[in-house]
Structure formats: C-alpha cells, structure tokens
Steps between C-alpha positions, in 0.01 A plus 500: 500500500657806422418759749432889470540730801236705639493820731243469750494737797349416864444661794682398802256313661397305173917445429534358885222269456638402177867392615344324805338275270767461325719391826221255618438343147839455425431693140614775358322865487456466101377155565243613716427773300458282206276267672277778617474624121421139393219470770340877424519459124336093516226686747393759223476249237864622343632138424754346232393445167536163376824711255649592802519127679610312137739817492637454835512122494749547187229323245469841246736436200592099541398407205832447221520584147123637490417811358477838708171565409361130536253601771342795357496485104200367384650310197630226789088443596383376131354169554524541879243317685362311167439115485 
C-alpha cells in the first residue's frame, strides 16, 4: 500500500486521548487514525468499490499478451453470450 500523508490538527484534549490509545492498544497514532476513518466512512455508506478490492488484491492487469483495450472495446463482445 503506498501511503500519502495527511495534516490533521487536534486539540489537546482530543491529541491526549489519541496517544493513550495508542499506548494501551499497542498501535500506532496513524493506525488508529486509520481505523477510525475506516469505521466513520463504512458507517455513512462510503465503502470500496468492487475496482478498488481487485485493485488492491493485485488482480487489475494479470492478464498476458491481451490487448489494452480488451475490456472496454466493443469489437471483443461480438458473439458474446450467443449459443
């Protein structure tokens, strides 16, 4: 996964509460962060697409000596489906 940084500021009582969960979890800050992002966005219906898992699991762009375009030009589909 590569990784992008982010700027978030916190008031002190939020940033104290933050790095005590991160002492009594054993995790780091971003990690907690990142879970709390995960949670919040799943709650409000803000999920990964079924692109984004294939993408992430490394399954986008396996396929050898195929054309570029073999997904999306409709020259490919001619007879697709037919008995």
């Amino acid at each position: 996964m590569i990784a992008e940084r982010v700027t978030v500021r916190l008031d002190r009582r939020l940033r104290q509460r933050l790095l005590q969960l991160a002492r009594r979890s054993g995790k780091s800050e971003s990690e907690l962060v990142r879970e709390a992002l995960e949670a919040y966005s799943a709650a409000h219906g803000l999920t990964e697409s079924c692109y984004d898992v294939a993408r992430r699991a490394g399954v986008i762009g396996i396929v050898r000596d195929a054309p570029a375009d073999l997904s999306t030009n409709p020259k490919y589909f001619e007879g697709f489906g037919a008995s």
